[in-house]
C-alpha positions as CSV (number, residue, x, y, z in Angstrom):
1,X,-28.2,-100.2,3.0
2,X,-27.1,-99.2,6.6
3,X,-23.8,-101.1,6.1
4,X,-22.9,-99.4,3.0
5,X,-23.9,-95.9,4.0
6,X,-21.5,-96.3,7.4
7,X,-19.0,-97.6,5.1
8,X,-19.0,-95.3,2.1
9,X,-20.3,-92.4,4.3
10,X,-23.3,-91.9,2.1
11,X,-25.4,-88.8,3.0
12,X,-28.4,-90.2,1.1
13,X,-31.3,-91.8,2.1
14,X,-33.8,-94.2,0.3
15,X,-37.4,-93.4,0.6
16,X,-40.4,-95.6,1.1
17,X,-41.6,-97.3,-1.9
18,X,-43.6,-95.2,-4.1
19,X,-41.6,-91.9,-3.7
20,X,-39.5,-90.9,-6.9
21,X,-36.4,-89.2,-5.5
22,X,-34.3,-90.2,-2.6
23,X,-33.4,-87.2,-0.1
24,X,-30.1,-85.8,1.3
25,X,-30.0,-86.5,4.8
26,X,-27.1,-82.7,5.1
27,X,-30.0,-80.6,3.2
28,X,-32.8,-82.2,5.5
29,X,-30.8,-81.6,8.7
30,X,-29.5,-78.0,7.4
31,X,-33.2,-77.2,6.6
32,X,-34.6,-78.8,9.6
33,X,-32.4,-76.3,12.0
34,X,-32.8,-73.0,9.9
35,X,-36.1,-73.7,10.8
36,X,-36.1,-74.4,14.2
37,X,-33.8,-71.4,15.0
38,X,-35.8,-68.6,13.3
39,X,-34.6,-65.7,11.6
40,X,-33.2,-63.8,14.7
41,X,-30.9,-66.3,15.3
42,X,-27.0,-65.4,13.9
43,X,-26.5,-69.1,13.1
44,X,-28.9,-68.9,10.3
45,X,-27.1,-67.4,8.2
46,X,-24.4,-69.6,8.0
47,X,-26.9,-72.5,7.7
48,X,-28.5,-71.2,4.7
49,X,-24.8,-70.5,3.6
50,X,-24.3,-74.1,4.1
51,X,-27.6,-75.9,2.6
52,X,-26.8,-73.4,-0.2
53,X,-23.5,-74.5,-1.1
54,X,-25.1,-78.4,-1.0
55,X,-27.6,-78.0,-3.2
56,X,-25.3,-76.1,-6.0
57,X,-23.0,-78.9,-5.5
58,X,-25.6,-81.6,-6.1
59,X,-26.7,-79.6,-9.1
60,X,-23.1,-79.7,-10.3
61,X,-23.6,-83.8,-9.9
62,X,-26.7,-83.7,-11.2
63,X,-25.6,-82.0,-14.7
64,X,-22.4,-84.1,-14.7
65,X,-24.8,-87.0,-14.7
66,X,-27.0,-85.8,-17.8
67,X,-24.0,-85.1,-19.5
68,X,-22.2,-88.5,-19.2
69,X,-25.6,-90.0,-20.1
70,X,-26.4,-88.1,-23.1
């Protein structure tokens, strides 16, 4: 799996055996770093900005998928 994710530059991660989803490696980072910084910090903002614009694009995926399977 490391091969292909440095090959296809893949921003997903498997999880152990027994989860149900995979996570996003961006959206755990982006979240991981809103966190850290606090609110006072100017940066957030444009973090939040950022994990919000992933996760409205995986959602976009994420229909497009129901879609073509319906």
């Amino acid at each position: 799996m490391n091969k292909l994710r440095k090959r296809h530059d893949f921003n997903v991660d498997v999880r152990k055996k027994g989860f149900v989803f995979a996570k996003c490696i961006m959206c755990e980072t982006l979240t991981d770093l809103i966190s850290k910084l606090g609110n006072n910090n100017n940066d957030v903002r444009e973090y939040e900005l950022k994990l919000r614009k992933q996760l409205l694009h995986q959602e976009s995926y994420m229909s497009l998928y129901h879609i073509w399977k319906s």
